[in-house]
PyMOL CGO cylinders between C-alpha atoms (Angstrom):
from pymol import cmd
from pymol.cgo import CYLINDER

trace = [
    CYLINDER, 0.00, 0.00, 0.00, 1.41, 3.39, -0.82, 0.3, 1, 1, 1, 1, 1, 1,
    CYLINDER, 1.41, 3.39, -0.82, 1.78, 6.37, 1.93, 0.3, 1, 1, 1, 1, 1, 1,
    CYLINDER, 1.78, 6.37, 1.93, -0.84, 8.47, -0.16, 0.3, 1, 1, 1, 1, 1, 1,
    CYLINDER, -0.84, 8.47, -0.16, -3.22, 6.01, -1.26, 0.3, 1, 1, 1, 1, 1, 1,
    CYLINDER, -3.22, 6.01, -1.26, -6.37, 4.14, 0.65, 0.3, 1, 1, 1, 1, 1, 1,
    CYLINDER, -6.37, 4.14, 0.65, -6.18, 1.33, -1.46, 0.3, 1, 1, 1, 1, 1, 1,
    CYLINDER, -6.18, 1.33, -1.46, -4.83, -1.78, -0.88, 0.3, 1, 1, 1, 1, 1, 1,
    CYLINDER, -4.83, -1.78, -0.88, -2.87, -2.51, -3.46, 0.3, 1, 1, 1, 1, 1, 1,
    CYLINDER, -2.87, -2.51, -3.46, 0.04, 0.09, -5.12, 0.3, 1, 1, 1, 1, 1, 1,
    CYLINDER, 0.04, 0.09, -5.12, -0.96, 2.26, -7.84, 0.3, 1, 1, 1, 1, 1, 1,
    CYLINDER, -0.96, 2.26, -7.84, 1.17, 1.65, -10.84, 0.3, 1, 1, 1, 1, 1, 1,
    CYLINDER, 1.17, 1.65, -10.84, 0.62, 2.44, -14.56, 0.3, 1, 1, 1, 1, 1, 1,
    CYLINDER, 0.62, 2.44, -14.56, -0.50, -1.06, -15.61, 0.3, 1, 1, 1, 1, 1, 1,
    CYLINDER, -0.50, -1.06, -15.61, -0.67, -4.28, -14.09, 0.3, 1, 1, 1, 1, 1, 1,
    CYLINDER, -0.67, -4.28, -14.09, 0.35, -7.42, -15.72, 0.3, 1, 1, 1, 1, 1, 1,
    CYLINDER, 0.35, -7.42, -15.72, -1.47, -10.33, -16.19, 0.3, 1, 1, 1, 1, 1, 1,
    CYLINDER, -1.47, -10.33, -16.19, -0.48, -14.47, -16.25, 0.3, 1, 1, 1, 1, 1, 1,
    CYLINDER, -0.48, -14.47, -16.25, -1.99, -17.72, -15.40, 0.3, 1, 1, 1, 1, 1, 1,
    CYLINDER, -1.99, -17.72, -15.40, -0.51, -20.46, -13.19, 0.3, 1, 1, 1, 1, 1, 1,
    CYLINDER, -0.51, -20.46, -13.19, -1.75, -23.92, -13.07, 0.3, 1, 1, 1, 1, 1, 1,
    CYLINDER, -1.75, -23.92, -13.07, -2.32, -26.06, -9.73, 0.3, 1, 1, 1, 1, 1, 1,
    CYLINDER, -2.32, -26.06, -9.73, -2.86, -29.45, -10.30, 0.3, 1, 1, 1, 1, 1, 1,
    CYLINDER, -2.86, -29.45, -10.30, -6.07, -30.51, -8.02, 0.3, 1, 1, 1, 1, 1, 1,
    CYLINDER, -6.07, -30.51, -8.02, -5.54, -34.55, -8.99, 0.3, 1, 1, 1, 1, 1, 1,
    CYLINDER, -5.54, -34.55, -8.99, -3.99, -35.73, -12.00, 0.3, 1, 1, 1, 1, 1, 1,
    CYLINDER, -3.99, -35.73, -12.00, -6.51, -35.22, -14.21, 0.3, 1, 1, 1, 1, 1, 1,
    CYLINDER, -6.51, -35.22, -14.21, -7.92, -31.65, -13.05, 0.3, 1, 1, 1, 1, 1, 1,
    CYLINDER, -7.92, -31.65, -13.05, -6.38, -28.23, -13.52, 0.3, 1, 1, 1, 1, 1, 1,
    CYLINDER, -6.38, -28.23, -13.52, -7.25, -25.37, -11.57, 0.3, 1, 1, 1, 1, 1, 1,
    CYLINDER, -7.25, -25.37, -11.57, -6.46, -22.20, -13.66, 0.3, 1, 1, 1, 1, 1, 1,
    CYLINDER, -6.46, -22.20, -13.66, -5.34, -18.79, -11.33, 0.3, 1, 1, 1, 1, 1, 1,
    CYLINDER, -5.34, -18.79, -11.33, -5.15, -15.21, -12.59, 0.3, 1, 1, 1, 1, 1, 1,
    CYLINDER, -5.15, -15.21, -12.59, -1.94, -13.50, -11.65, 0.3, 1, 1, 1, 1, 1, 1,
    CYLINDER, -1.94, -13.50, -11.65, -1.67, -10.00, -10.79, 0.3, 1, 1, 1, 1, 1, 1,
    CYLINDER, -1.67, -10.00, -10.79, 2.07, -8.55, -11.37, 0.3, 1, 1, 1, 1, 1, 1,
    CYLINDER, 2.07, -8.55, -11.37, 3.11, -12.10, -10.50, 0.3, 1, 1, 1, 1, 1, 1,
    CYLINDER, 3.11, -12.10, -10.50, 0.93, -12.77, -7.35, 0.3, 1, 1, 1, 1, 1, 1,
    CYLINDER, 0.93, -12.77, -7.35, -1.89, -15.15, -7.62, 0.3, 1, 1, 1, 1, 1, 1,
    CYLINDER, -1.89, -15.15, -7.62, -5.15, -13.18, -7.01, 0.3, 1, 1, 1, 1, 1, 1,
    CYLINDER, -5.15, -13.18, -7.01, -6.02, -15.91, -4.31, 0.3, 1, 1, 1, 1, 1, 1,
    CYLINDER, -6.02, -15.91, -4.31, -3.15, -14.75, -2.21, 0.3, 1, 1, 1, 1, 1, 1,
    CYLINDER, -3.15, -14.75, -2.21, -3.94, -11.36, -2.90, 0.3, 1, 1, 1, 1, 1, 1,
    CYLINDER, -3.94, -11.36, -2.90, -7.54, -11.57, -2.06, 0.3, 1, 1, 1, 1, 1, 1,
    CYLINDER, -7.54, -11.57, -2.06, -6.33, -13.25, 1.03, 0.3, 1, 1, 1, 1, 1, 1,
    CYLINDER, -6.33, -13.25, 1.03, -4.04, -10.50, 1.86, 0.3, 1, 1, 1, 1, 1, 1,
    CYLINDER, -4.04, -10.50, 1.86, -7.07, -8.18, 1.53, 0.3, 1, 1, 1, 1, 1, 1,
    CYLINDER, -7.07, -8.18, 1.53, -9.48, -9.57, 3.81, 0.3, 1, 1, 1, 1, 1, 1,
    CYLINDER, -9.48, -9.57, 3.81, -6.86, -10.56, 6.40, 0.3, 1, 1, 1, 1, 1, 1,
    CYLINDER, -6.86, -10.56, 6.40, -6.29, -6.89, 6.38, 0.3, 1, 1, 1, 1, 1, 1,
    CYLINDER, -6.29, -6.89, 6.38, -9.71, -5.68, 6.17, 0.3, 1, 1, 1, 1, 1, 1,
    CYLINDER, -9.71, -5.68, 6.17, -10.53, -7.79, 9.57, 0.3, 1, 1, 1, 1, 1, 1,
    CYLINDER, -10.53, -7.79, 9.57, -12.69, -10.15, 7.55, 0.3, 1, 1, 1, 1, 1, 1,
    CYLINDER, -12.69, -10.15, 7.55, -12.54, -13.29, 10.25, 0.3, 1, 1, 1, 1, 1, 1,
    CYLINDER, -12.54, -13.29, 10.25, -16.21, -14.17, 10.16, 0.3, 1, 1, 1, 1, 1, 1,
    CYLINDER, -16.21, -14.17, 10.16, -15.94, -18.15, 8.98, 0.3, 1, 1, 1, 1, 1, 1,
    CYLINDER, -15.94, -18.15, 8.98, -14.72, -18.67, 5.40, 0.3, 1, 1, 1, 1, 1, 1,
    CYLINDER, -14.72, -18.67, 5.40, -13.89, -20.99, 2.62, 0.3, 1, 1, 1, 1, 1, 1,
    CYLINDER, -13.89, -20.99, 2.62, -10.41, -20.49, 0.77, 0.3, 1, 1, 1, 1, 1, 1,
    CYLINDER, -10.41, -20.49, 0.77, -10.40, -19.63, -3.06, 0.3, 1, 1, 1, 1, 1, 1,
    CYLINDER, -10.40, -19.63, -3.06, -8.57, -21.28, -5.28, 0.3, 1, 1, 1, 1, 1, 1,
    CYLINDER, -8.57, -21.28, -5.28, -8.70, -21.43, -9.58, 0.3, 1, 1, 1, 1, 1, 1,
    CYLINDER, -8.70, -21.43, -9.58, -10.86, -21.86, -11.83, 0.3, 1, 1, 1, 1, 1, 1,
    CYLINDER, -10.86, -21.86, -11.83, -11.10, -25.04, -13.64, 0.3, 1, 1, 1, 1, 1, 1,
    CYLINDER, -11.10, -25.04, -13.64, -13.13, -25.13, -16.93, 0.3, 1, 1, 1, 1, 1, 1,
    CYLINDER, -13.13, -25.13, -16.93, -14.27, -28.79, -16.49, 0.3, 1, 1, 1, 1, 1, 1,
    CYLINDER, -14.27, -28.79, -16.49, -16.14, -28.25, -13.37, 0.3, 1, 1, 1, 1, 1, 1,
    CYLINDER, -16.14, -28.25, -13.37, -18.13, -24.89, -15.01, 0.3, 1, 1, 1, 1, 1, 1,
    CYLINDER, -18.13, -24.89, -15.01, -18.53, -24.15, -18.98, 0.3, 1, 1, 1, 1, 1, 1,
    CYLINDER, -18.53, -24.15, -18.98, -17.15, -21.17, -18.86, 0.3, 1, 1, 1, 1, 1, 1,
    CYLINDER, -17.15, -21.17, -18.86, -17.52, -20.41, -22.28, 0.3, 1, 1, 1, 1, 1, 1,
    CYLINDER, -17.52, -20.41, -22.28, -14.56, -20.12, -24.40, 0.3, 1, 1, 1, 1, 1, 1,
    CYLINDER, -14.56, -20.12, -24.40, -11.87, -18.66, -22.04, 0.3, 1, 1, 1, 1, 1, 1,
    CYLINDER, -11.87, -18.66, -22.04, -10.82, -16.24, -24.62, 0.3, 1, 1, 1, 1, 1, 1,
    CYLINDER, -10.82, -16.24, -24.62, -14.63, -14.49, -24.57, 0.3, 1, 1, 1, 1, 1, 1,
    CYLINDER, -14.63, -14.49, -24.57, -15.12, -15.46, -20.96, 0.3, 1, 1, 1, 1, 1, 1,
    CYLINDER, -15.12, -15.46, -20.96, -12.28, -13.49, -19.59, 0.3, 1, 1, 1, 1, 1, 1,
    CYLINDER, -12.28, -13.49, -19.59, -13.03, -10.43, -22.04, 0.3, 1, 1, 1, 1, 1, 1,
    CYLINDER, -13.03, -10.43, -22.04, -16.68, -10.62, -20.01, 0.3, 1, 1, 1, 1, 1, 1,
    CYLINDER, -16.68, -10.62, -20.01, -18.68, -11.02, -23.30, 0.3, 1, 1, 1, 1, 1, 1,
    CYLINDER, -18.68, -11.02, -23.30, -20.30, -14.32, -21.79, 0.3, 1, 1, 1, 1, 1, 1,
    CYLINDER, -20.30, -14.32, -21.79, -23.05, -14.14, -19.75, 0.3, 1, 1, 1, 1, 1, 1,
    CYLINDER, -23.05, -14.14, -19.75, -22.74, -12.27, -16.04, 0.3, 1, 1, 1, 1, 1, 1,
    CYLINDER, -22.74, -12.27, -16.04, -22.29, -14.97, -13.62, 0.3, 1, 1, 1, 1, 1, 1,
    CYLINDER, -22.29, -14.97, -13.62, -24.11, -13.96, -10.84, 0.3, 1, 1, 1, 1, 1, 1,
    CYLINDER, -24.11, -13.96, -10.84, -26.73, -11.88, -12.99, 0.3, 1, 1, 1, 1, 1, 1,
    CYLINDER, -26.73, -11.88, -12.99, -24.85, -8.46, -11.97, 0.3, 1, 1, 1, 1, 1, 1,
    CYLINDER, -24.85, -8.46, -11.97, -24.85, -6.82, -15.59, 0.3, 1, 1, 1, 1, 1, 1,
    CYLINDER, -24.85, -6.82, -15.59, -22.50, -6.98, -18.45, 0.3, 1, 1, 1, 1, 1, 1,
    CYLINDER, -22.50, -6.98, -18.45, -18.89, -8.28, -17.90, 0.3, 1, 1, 1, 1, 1, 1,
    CYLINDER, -18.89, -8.28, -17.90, -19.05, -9.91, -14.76, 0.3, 1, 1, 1, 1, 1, 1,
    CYLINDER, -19.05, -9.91, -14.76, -16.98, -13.00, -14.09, 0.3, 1, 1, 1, 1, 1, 1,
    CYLINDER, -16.98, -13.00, -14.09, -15.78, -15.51, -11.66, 0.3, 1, 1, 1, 1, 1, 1,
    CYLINDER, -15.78, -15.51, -11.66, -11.95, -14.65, -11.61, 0.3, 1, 1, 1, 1, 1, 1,
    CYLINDER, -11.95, -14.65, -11.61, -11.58, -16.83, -8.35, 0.3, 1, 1, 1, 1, 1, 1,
    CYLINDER, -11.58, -16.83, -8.35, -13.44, -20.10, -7.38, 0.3, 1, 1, 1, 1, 1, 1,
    CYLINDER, -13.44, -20.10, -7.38, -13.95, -21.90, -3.61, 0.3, 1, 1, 1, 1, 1, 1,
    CYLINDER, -13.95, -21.90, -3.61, -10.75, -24.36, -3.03, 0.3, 1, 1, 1, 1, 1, 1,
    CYLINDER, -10.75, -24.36, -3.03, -12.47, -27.30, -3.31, 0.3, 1, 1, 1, 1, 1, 1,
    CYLINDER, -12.47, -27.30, -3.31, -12.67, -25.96, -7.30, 0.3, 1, 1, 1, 1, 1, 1,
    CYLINDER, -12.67, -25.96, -7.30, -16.96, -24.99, -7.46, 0.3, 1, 1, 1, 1, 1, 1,
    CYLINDER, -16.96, -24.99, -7.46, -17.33, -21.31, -7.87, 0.3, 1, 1, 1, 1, 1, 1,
    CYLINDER, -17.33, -21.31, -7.87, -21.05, -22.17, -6.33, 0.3, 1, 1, 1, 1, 1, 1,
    CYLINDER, -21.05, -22.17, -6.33, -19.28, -22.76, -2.77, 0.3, 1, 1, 1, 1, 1, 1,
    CYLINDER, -19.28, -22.76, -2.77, -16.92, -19.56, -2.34, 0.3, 1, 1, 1, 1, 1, 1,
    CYLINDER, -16.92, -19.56, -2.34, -16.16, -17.48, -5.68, 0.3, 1, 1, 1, 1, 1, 1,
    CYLINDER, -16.16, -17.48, -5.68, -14.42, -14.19, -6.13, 0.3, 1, 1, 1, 1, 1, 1,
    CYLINDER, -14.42, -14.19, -6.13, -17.10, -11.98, -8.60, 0.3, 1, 1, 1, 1, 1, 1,
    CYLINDER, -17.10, -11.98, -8.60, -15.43, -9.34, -10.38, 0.3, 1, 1, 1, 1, 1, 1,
    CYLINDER, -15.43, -9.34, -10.38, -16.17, -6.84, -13.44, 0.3, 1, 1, 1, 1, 1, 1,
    CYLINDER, -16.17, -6.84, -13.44, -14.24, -6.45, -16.74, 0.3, 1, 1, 1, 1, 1, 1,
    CYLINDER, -14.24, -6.45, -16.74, -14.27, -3.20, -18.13, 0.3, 1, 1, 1, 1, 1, 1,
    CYLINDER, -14.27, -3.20, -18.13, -13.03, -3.18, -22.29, 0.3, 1, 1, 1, 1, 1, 1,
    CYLINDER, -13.03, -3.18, -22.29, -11.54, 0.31, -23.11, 0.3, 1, 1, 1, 1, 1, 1,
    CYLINDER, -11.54, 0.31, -23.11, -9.56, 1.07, -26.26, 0.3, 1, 1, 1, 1, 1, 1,
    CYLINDER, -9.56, 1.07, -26.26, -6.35, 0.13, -24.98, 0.3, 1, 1, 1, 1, 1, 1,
    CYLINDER, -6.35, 0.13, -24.98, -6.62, -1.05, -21.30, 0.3, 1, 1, 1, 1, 1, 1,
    CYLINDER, -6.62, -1.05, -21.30, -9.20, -4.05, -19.61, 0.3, 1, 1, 1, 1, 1, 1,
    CYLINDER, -9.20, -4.05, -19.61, -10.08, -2.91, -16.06, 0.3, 1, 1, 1, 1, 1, 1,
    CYLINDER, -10.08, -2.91, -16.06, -10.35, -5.89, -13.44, 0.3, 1, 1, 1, 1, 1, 1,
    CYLINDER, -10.35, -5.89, -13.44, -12.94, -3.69, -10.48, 0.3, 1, 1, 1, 1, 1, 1,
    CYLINDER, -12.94, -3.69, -10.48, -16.35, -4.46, -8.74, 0.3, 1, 1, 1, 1, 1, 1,
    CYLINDER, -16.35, -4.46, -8.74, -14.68, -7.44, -6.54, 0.3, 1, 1, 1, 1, 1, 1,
    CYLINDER, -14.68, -7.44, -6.54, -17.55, -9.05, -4.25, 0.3, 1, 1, 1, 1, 1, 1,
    CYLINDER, -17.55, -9.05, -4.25, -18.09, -12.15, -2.10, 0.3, 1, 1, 1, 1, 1, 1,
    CYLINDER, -18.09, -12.15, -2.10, -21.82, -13.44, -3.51, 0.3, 1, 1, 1, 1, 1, 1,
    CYLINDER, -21.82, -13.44, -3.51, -21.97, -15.49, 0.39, 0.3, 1, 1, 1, 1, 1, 1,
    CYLINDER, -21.97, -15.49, 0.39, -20.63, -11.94, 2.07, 0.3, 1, 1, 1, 1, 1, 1,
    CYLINDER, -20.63, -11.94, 2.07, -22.32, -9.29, 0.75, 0.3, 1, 1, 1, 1, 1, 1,
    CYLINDER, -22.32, -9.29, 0.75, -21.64, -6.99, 3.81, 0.3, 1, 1, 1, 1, 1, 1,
    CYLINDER, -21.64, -6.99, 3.81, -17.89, -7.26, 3.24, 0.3, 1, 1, 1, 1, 1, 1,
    CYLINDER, -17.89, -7.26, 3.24, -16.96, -4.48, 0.96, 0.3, 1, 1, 1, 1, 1, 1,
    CYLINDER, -16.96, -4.48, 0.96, -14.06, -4.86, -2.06, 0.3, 1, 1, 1, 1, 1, 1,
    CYLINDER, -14.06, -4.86, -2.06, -14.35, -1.09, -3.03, 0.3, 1, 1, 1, 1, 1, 1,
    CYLINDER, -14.35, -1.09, -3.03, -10.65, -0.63, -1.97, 0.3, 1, 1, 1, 1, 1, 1,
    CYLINDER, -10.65, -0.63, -1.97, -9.13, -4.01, -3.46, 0.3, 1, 1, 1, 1, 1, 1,
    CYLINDER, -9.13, -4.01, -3.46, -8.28, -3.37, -6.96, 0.3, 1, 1, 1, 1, 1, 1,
    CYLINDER, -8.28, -3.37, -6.96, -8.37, -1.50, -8.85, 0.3, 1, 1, 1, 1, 1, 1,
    CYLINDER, -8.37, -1.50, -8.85, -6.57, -3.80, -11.81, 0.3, 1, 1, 1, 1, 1, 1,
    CYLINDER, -6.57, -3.80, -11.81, -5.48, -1.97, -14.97, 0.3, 1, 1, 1, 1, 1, 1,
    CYLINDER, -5.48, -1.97, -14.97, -3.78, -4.20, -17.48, 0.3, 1, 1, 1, 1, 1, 1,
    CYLINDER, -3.78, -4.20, -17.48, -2.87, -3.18, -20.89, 0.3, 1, 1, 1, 1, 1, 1,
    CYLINDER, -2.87, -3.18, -20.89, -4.88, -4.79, -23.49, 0.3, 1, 1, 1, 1, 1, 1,
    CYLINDER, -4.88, -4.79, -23.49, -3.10, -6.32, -25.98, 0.3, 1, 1, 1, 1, 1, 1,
    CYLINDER, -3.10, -6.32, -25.98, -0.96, -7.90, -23.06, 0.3, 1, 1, 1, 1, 1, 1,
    CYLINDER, -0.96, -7.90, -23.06, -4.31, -8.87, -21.94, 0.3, 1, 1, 1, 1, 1, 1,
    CYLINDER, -4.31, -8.87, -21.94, -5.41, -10.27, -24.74, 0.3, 1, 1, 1, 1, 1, 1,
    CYLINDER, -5.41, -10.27, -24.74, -2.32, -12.11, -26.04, 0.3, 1, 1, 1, 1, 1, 1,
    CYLINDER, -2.32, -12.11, -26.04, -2.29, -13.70, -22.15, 0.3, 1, 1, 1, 1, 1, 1,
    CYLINDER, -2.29, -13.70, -22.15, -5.82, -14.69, -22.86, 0.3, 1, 1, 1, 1, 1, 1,
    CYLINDER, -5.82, -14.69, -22.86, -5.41, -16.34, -26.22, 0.3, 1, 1, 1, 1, 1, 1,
    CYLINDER, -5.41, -16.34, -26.22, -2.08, -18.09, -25.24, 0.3, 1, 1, 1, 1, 1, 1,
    CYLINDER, -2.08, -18.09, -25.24, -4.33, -19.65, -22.42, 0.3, 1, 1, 1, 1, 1, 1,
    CYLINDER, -4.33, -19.65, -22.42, -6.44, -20.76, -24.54, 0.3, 1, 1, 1, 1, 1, 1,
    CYLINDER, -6.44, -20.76, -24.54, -4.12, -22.16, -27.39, 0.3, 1, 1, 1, 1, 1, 1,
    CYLINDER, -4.12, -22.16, -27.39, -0.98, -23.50, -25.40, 0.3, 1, 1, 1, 1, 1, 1,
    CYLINDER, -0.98, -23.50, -25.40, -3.53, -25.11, -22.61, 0.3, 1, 1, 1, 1, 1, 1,
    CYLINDER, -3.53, -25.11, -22.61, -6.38, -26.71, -24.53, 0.3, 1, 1, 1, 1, 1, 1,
    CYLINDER, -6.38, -26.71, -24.53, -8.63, -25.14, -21.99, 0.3, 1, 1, 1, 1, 1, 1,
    CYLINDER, -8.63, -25.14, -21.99, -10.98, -22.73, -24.71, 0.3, 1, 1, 1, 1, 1, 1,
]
cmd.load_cgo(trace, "trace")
């Protein structure tokens, strides 16, 4: 957190965006969104911890496209599928529970498409809707590094 800001994570000019991959067994793949590095789980983590959040909880974890149909990943993360939890246009799971079922403990966020920058803001726990995200976030990434990420995901991984 910088000295002048409220928000939880640093201001930069642009985030950057990867994947990792956690094997949950050896045939399932959990997919998780990296911000600057970081997987979002620890990240989210980081934020609640901080924000006092100690009420009972599940742990996130990544997505995996064989548990949910997702629609293809490239779409999906560019929030042209349908909104996941019915909150308007470009809303996605970007986090699921640990146990890999976005029904038990998901992270709900909003993509915002701009001419040359996708916007990762809105965060929200569906199962805690008193606990409030506005501070976490938000994530600016430049969009054709967001888009190449997105298509290599979906090319190099067979997950689309």
């Amino acid at each position: 957190m910088t000295a002048n800001s409220d928000r939880f994570y640093p201001e930069q000019m642009k985030n950057l965006l990867s994947f990792k991959f956690e094997n949950k067994d050896e045939e399932t793949v959990a997919i998780v969104a990296c911000v600057d590095g970081v997987g979002l789980d620890q990240l989210v983590a980081n934020f609640e911890r901080a924000a006092g959040y100690s009420d009972p909880t599940g742990g996130y974890g990544g997505l995996i496209p064989s548990f949910y149909r997702f629609g293809p990943l490239s779409s999906y993360f560019l929030g042209r599928e349908e909104p996941v939890q019915g909150g308007g246009h470009g809303e996605i799971y970007v986090l699921s529970c640990e146990c890999g079922e976005v029904g038990c403990w998901p992270l709900v966020a909003h993509v915002r498409l701009h001419q040359n920058k996708v916007i990762w803001d809105g965060f929200s726990q569906p199962h805690r809707p008193r606990r409030n995200y506005e501070s976490f976030g938000p994530f600016e990434f430049e969009r054709q590094q967001y888009e190449q990420v997105i298509e290599d995901l979906a090319r190099c991984h067979g997950v689309d």
